[in-house]
C-alpha positions as CSV (number, residue, x, y, z in Angstrom):
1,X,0.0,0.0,0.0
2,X,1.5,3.5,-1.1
3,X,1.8,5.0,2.3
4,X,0.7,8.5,3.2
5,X,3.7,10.2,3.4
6,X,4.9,9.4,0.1
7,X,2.0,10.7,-1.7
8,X,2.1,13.8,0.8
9,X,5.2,14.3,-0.4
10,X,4.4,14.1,-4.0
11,X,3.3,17.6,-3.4
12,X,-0.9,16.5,-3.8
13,X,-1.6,20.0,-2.1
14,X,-1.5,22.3,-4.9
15,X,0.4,26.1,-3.4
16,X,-3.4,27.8,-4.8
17,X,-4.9,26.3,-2.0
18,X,-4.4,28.8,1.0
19,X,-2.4,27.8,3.7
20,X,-5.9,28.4,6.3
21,X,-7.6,25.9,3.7
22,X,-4.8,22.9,3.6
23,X,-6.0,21.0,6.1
24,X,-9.5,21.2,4.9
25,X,-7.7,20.0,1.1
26,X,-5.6,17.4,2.9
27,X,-8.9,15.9,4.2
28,X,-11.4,16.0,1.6
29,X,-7.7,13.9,-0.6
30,X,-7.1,11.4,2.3
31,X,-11.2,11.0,2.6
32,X,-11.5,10.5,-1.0
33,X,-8.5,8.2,-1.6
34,X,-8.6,6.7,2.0
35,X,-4.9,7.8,2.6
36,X,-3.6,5.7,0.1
37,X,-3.0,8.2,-3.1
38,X,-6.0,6.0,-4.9
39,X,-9.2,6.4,-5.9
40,X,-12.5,4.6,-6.7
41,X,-14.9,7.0,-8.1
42,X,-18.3,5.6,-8.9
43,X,-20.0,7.6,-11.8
44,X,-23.3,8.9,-11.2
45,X,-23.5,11.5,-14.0
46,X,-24.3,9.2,-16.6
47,X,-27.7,10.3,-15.9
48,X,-27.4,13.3,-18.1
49,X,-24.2,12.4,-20.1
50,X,-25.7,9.0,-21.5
51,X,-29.6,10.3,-21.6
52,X,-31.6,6.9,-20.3
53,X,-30.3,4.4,-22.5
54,X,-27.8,3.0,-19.8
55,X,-31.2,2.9,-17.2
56,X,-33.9,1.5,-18.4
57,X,-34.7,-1.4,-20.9
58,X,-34.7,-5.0,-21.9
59,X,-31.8,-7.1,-19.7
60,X,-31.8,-4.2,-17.0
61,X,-33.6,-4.5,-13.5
62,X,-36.1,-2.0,-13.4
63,X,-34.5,-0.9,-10.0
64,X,-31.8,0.3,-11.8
65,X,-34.1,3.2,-13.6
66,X,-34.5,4.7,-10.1
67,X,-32.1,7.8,-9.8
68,X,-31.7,7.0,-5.8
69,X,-30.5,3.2,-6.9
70,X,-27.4,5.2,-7.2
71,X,-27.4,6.5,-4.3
72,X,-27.8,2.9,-2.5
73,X,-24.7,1.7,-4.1
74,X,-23.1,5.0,-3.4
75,X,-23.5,4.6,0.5
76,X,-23.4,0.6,0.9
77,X,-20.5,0.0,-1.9
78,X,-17.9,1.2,-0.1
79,X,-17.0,3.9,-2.7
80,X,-14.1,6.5,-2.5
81,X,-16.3,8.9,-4.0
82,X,-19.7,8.9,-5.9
83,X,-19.9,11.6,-8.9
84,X,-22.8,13.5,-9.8
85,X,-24.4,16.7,-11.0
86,X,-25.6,19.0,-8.0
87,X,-29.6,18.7,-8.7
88,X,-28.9,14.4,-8.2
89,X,-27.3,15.7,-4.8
90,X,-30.7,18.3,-3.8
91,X,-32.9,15.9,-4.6
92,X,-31.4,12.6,-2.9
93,X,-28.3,14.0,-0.6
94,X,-30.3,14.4,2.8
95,X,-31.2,10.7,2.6
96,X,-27.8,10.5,1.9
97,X,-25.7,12.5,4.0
98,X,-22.6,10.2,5.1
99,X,-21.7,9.7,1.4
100,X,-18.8,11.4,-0.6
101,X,-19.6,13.4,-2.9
102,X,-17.7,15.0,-5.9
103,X,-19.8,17.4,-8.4
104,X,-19.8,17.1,-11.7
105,X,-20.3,20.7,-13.1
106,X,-20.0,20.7,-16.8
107,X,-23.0,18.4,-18.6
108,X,-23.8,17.5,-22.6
109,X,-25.7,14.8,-23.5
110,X,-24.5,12.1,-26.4
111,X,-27.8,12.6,-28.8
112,X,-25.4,15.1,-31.3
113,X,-23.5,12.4,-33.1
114,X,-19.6,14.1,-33.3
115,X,-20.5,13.9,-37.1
116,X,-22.9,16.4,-36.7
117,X,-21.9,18.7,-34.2
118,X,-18.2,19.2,-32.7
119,X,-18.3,18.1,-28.6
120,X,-18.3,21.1,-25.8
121,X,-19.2,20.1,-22.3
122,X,-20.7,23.5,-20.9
123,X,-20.8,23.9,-16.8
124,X,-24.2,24.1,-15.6
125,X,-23.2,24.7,-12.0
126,X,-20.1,26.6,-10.4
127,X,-17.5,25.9,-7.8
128,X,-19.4,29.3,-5.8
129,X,-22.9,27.4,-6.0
130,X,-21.4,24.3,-4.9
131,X,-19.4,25.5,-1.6
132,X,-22.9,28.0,-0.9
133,X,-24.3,24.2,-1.1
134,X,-21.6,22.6,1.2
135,X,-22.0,24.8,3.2
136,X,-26.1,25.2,4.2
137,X,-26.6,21.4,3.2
138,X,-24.0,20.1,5.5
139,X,-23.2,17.3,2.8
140,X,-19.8,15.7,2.7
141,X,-18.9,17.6,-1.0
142,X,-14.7,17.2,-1.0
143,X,-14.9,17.9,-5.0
144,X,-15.6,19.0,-8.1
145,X,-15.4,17.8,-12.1
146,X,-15.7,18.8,-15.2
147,X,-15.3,17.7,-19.0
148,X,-12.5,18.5,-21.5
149,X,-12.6,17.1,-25.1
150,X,-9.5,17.8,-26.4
151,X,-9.8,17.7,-30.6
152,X,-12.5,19.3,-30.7
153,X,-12.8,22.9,-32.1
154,X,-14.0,24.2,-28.9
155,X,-10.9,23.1,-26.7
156,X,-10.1,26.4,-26.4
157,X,-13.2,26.8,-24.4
158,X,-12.8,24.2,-22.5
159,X,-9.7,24.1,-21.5
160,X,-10.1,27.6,-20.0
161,X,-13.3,26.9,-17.8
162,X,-11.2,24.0,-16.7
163,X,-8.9,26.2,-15.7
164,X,-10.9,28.2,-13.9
165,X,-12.9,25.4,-12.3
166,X,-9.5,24.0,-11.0
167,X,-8.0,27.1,-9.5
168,X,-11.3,27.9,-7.6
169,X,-11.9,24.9,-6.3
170,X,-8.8,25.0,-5.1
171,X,-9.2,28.0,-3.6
172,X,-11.9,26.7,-1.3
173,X,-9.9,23.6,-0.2
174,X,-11.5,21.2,-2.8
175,X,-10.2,18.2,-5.2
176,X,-10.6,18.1,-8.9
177,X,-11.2,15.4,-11.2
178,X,-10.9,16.3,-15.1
179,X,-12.4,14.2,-17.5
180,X,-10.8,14.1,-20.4
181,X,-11.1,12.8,-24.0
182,X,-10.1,12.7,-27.0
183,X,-13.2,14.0,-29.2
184,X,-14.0,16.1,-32.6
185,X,-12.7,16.6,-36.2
186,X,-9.2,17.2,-35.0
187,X,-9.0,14.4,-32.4
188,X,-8.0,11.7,-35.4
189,X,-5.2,13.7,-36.7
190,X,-2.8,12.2,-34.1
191,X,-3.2,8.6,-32.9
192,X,-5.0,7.5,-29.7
193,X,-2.0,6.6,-27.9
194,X,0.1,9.8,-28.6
195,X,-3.7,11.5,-27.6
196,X,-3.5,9.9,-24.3
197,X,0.0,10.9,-23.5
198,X,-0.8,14.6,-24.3
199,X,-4.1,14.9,-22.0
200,X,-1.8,13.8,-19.5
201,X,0.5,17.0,-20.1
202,X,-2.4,18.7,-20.3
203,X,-3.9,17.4,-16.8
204,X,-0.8,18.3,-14.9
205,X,-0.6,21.7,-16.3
206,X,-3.8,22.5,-15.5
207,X,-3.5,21.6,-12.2
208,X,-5.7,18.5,-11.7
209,X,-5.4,16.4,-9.0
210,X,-7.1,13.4,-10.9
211,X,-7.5,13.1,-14.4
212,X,-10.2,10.5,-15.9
213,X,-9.3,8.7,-18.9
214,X,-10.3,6.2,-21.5
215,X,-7.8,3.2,-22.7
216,X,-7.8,3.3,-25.7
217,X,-8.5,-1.1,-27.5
218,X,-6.4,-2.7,-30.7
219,X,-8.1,-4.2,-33.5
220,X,-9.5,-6.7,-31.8
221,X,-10.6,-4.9,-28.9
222,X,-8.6,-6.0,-26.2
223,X,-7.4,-2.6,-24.2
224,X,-4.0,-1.3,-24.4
225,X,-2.9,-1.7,-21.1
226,X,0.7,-1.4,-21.7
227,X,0.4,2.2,-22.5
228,X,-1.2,3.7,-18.6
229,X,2.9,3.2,-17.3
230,X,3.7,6.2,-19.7
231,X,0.6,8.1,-19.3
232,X,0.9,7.7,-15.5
233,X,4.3,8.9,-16.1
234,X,3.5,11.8,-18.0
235,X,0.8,13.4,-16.0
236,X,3.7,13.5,-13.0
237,X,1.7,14.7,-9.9
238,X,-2.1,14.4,-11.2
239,X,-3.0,11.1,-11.0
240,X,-4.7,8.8,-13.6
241,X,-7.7,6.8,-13.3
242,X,-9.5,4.8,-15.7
243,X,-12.9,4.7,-17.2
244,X,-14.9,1.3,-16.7
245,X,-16.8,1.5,-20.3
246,X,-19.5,-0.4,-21.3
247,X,-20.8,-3.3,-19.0
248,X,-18.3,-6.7,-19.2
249,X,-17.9,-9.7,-17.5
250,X,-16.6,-9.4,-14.1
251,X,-13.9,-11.3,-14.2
252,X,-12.5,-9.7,-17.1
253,X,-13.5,-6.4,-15.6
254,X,-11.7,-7.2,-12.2
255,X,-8.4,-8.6,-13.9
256,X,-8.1,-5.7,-15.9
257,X,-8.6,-3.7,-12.7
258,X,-6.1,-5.3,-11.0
259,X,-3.4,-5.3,-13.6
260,X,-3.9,-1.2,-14.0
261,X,-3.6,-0.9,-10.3
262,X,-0.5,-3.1,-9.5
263,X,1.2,-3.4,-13.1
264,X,0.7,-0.1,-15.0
265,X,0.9,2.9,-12.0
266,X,-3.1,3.8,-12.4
267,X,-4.3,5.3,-9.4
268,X,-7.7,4.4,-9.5
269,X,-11.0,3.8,-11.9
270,X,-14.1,5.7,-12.6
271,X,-17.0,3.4,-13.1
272,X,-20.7,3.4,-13.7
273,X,-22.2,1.2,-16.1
274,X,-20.3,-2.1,-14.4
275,X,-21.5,-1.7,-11.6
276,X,-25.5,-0.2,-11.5
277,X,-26.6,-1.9,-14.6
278,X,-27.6,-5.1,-12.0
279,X,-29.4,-5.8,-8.9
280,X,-28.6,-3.9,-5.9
281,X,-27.1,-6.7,-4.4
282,X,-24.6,-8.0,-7.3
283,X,-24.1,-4.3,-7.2
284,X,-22.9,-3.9,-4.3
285,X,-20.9,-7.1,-4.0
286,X,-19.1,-5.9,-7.4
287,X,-18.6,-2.5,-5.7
288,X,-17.3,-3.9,-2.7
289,X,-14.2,-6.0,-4.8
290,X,-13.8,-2.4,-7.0
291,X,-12.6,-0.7,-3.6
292,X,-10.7,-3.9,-2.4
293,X,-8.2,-4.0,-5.1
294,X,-8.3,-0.2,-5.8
295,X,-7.7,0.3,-1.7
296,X,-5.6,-2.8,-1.7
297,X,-7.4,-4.1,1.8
């Protein structure tokens, strides 16, 4: 297990967080990442990013179409950190009070196909709005996140809200995660691999403390898991953690996990449809391994 003074002295406390607020920073990390430098981040803003397709229909429990299903896992699953948009948090979050909570700020839907329209994830929420929210609500908020496509012809845009999300947040003694991805006309002009290595770059200068990505599969879609050493690499003190994808089989899921965490120097994963899209319990028993291996108890 990567102890806590090693990643403490990684320098995870960014200097933009002031020196009455570093505590507060320190906490919300070692809360998230349960003093190990990891993190297992369950996604719960799939709800507007994947409209309902991922929620409801044939093969899926009808459970799992209920927005406080997520909620369940979130508290029982023995997550780092469940991820969602602020309006998921008023409605549900006082039921819910002892989980932690990241906020997802920026929000698109996937019904513009990228032929039709280049990506821009726009926030709908700001870091103010969220700390007022903290603050009245008493919920345990130790985050924020929000979307970057990088390819697309509004990266530009993006990548200066990002920018601005991650110093204020910092400011009030919160983590960042950045998801980023490579998305748009100009995405394909480099390959996926050499994509990966420069959102890493691009994480690190931004100042994220996590940065969500996807790995990218060869031609026979088996994931390139030899690449995350260099990526990890790359991104220097931002750590990299993984997106789940579509559902799999859980064994293949879990060995994949496990590899990433103890073979390729990812810090963590950021899953969804693995996990909810099942009863509540094989839900949380699946959960439950996730945070074994990522938390390495």
């Amino acid at each position: 297990m990567q102890s806590h003074v090693s990643y403490i002295k990684q320098n995870i406390i960014p200097a933009s967080v002031p020196h009455s607020l570093r505590k507060i920073f320190k906490d919300n990390y070692e809360f998230a990442t349960r003093q190990t430098g990891r993190l297992y981040l369950l996604a719960g803003d799939q709800k507007i990013e994947h409209f309902n397709r991922d929620f409801w229909g044939e093969g899926l429990p009808r459970e799992v179409g209920n927005p406080e299903f997520l909620f369940k896992i979130a508290r029982n699953g023995d997550v780092g950190v469940f991820a969602t948009h602020l309006g998921l948090v008023e409605r549900y979050g006082e039921g819910y009070k002892d989980v932690p909570y990241v906020v997802k700020l920026s929000a698109k839907t996937n019904l513009a196909p990228l032929s039709r329209k280049e990506p821009m994830s726009l926030p709908i929420t700001n870091v103010e709005q969220v700390v007022r929210f903290k603050k009245y609500s008493k919920l345990s908020i130790v985050g924020v996140g929000c979307t970057l496509y990088l390819g697309s012809e509004y990266e530009g845009d993006m990548l200066s809200q990002a920018a601005q999300v991650i110093y204020q947040a910092h400011q009030n003694g919160l983590i960042v995660i950045l998801w980023a991805y490579p998305r748009g006309a100009f995405a394909s002009l480099i390959s996926a691999e050499e994509m990966l290595k420069g959102i890493a770059g691009v994480a690190v200068s931004l100042g994220a403390d996590f940065v969500k990505i996807e790995i990218p599969e060869d031609i026979k879609g088996e994931k390139k898991l030899s690449l995350l050493s260099e990526i990890s690499y790359l991104a220097g003190t931002t750590k990299v953690i993984c997106a789940g994808g579509k559902k799999r089989e859980k064994k293949d899921f879990l060995e994949d996990l496990w590899l990433q965490i103890n073979r390729c120097g990812i810090a963590g994963i950021a899953v969804g449809r693995n996990i909810y899209q099942q009863t509540l319990n094989a839900a949380l028993s699946l959960s439950r391994e996730v945070s074994s291996i990522v938390y390495k108890r």
